[in-house]
C-alpha positions as a Markdown table, in Angstrom:
| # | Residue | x | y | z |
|---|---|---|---|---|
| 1 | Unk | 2.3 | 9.0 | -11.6 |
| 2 | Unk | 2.1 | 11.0 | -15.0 |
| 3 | Unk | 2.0 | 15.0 | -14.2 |
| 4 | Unk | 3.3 | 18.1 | -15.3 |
| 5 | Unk | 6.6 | 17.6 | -12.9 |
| 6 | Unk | 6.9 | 13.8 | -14.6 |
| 7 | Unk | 7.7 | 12.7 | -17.8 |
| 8 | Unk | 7.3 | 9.4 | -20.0 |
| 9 | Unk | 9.6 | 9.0 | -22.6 |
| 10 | Unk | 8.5 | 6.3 | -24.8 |
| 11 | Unk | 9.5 | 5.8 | -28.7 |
| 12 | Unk | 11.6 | 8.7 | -28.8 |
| 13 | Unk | 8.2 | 10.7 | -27.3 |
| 14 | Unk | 7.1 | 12.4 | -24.4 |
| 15 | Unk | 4.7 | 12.2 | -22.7 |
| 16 | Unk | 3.2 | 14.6 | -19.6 |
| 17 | Unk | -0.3 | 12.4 | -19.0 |
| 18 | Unk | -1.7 | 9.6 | -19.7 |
| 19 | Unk | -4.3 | 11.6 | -21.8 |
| 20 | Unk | -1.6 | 12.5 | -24.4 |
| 21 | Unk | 0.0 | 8.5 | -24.1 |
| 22 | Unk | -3.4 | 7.3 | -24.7 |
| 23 | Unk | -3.8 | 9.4 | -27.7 |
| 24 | Unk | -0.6 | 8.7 | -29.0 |
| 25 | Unk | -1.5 | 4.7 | -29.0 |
| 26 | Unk | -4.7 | 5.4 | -30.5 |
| 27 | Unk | -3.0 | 6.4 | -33.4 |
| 28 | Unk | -0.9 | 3.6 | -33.5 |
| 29 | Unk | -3.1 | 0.8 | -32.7 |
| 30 | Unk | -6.0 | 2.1 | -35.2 |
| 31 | Unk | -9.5 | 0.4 | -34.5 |
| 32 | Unk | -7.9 | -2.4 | -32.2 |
| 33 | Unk | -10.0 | -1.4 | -29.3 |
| 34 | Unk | -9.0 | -4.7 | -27.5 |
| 35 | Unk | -4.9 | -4.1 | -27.3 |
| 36 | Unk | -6.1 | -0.3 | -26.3 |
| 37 | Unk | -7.9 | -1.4 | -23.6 |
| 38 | Unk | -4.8 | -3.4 | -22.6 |
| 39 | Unk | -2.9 | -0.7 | -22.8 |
| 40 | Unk | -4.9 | 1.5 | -20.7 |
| 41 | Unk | -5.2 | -1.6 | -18.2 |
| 42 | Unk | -1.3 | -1.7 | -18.0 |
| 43 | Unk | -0.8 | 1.8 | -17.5 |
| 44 | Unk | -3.4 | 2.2 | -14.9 |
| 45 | Unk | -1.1 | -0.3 | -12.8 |
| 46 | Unk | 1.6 | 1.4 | -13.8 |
| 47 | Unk | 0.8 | 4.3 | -12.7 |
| 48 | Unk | -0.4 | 3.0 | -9.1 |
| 49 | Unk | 2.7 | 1.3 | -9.1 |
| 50 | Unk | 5.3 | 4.4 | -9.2 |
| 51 | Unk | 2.4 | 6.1 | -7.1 |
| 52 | Unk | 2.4 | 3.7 | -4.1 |
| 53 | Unk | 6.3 | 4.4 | -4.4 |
| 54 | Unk | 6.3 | 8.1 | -4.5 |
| 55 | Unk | 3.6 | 8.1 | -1.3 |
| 56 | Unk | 6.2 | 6.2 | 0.5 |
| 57 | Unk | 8.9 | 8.9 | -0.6 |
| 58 | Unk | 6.8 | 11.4 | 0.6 |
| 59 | Unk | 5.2 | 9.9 | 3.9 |
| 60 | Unk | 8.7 | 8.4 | 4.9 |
| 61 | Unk | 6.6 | 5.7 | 7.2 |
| 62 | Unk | 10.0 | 3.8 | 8.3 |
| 63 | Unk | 12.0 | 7.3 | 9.4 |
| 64 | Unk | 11.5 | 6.1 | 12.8 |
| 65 | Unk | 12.9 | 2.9 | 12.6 |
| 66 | Unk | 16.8 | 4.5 | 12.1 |
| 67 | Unk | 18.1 | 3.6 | 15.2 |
| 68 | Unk | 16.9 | 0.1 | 14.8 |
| 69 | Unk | 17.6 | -0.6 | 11.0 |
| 70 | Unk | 19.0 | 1.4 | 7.7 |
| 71 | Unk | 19.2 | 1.1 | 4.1 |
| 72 | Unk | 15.6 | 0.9 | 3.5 |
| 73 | Unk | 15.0 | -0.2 | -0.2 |
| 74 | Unk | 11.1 | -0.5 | -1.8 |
| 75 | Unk | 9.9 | -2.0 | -5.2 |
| 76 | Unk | 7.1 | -3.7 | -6.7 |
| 77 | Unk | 5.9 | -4.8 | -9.9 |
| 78 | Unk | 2.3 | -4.9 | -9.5 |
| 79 | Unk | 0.0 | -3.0 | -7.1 |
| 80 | Unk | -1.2 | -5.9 | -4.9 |
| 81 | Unk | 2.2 | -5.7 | -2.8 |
| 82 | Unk | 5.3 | -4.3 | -2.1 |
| 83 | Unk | 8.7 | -5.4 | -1.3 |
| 84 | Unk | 11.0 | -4.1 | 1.3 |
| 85 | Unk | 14.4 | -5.0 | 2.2 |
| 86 | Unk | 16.6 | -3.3 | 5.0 |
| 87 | Unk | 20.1 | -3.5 | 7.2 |
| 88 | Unk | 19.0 | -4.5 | 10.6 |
| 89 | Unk | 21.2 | -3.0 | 12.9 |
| 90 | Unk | 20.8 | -5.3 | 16.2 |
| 91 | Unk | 24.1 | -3.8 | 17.8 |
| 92 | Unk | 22.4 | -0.6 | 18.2 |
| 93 | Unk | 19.9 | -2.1 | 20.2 |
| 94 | Unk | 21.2 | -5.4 | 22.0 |
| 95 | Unk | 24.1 | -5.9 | 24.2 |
| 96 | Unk | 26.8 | -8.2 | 23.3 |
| 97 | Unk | 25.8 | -11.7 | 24.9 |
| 98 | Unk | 22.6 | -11.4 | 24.5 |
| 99 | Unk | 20.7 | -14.2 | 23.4 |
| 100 | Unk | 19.6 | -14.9 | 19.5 |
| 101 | Unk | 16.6 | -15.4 | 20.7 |
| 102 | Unk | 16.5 | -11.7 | 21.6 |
| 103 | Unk | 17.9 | -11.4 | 17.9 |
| 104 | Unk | 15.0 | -13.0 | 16.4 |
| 105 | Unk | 13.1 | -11.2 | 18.3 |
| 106 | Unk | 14.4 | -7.9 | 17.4 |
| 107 | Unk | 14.2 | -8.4 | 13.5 |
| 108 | Unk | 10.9 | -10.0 | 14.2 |
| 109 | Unk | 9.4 | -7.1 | 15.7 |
| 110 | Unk | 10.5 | -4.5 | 13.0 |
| 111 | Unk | 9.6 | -6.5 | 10.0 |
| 112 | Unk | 6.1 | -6.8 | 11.9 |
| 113 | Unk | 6.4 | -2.9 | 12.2 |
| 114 | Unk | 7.7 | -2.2 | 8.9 |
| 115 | Unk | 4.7 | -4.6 | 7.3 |
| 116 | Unk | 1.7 | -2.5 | 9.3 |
| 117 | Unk | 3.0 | 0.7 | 8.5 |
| 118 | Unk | 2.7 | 0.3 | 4.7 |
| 119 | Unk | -0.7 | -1.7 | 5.3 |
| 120 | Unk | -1.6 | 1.6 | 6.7 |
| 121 | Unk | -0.2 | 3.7 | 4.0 |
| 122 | Unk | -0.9 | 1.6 | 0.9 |
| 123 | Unk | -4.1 | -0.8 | -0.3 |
| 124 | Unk | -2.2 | -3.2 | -0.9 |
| 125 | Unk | -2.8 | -7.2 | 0.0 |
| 126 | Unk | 1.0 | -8.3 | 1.0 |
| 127 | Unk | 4.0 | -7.1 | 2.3 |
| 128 | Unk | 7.3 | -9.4 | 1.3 |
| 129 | Unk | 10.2 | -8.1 | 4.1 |
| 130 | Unk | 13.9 | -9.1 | 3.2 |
| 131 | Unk | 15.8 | -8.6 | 6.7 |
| 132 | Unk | 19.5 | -8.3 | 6.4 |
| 133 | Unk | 22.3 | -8.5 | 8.7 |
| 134 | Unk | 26.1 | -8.5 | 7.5 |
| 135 | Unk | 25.1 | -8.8 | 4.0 |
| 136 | Unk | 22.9 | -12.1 | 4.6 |
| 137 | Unk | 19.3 | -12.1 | 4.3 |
| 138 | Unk | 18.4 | -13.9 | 8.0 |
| 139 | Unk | 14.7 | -13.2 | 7.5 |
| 140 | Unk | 12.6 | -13.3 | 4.7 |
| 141 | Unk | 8.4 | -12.9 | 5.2 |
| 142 | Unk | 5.0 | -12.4 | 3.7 |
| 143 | Unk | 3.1 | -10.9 | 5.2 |
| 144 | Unk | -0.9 | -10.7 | 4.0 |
| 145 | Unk | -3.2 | -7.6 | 5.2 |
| 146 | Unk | -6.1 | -9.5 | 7.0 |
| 147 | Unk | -4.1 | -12.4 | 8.4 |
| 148 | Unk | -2.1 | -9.1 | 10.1 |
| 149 | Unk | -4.9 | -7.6 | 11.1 |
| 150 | Unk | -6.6 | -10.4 | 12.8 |
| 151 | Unk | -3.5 | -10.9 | 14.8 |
| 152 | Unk | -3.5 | -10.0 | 18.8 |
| 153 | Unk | -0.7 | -7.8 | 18.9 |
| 154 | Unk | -0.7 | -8.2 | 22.7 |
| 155 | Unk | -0.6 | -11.3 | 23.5 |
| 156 | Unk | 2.0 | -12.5 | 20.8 |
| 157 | Unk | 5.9 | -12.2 | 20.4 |
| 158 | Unk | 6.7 | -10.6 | 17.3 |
| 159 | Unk | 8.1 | -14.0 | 16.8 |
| 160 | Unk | 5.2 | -16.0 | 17.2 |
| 161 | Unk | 3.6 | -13.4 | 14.6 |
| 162 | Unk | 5.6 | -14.1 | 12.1 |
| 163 | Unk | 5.6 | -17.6 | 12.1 |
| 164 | Unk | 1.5 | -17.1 | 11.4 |
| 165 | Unk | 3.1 | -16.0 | 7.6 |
| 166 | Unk | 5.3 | -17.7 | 4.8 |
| 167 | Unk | 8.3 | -17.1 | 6.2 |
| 168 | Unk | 12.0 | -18.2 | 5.9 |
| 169 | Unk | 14.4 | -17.7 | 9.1 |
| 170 | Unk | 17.0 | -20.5 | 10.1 |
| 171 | Unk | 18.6 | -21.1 | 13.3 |
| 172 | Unk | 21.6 | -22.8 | 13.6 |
| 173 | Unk | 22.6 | -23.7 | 17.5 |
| 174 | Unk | 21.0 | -20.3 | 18.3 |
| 175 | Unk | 22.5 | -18.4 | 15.6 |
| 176 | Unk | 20.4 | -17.2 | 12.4 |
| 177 | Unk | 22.0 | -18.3 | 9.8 |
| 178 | Unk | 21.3 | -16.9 | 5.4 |
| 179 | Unk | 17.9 | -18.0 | 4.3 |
| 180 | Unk | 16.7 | -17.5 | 0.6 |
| 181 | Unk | 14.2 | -15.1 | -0.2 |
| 182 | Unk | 10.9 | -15.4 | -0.2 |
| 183 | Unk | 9.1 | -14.6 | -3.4 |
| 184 | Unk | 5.4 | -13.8 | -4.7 |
């Protein structure tokens, strides 16, 4: 978000609001109202862009999650969604000898998590979670708002939630194996 503490630098410029931006492409774009208004447009989603990023920065929604995961990383390029990835860290959690089942399970359940706490942050539509586990993405998901929301939390396996979403998650005689990422 443009503000006093922020600054745009653009053409050697810059720039402390979007008043003073808008003024400055005014002047460059003359009488072509229609490029100005495309401007504006842009920067508008811009701005909500870096702002749904800074909100996270500041609410920290995932702190909680430590024990279970790490290395959270956020990032969008338009304000309908935002993308996540993070380290699962399942041998915090599980024993050794426990099932993959319980593995899925586990990632499962804090993508799920990760996904509702920025739909209860953000106004965004979708969620796209990258889940990573010794450097290999082993759970990849999109998750939309009101499919979420519809879902019975109680009577489901974070599993079985998931699999209501695009999702990519391979098993390979009971061992999750790389997937590719989804993408929007």
């Amino acid at each position: 978000m443009l503000s006093n503490q922020k600054i745009l630098y653009v053409a050697g410029q810059e720039f402390h609001t979007l008043s003073e931006l808008t003024t400055y492409m005014k002047q460059l774009l003359g009488d072509n109202n229609e490029h100005l208004d495309q401007f504006k447009e842009f920067c508008h989603r811009l701005m909500d862009q870096y702002a749904y990023l800074e909100v996270i920065e500041r609410m920290r929604p995932v702190d909680d999650l430590a024990l279970y995961s790490g290395d959270f990383e956020f990032g969008t390029d338009n304000p309908t969604y935002i993308e996540v990835e993070f380290v699962a860290s399942p041998e915090r959690v599980l024993r050794d000898g426990d099932s993959d089942t319980m593995l899925q399970e586990f990632i499962s359940a804090v993508a799920v998590r990760v996904a509702r706490d920025l739909f209860a942050l953000l106004p965004i539509a979708k969620v796209l979670v990258h889940v990573e586990i010794n450097a290999n993405t082993v759970l990849s998901v999109i998750f939309v708002r009101n499919q979420l929301c519809a879902v019975n939390f109680r009577n489901e396996s974070a599993t079985a939630i998931v699999k209501h979403f695009p999702h990519n998650v391979m098993e390979n005689n009971n061992y999750l194996d790389s997937v590719d990422r989804m993408q929007l």
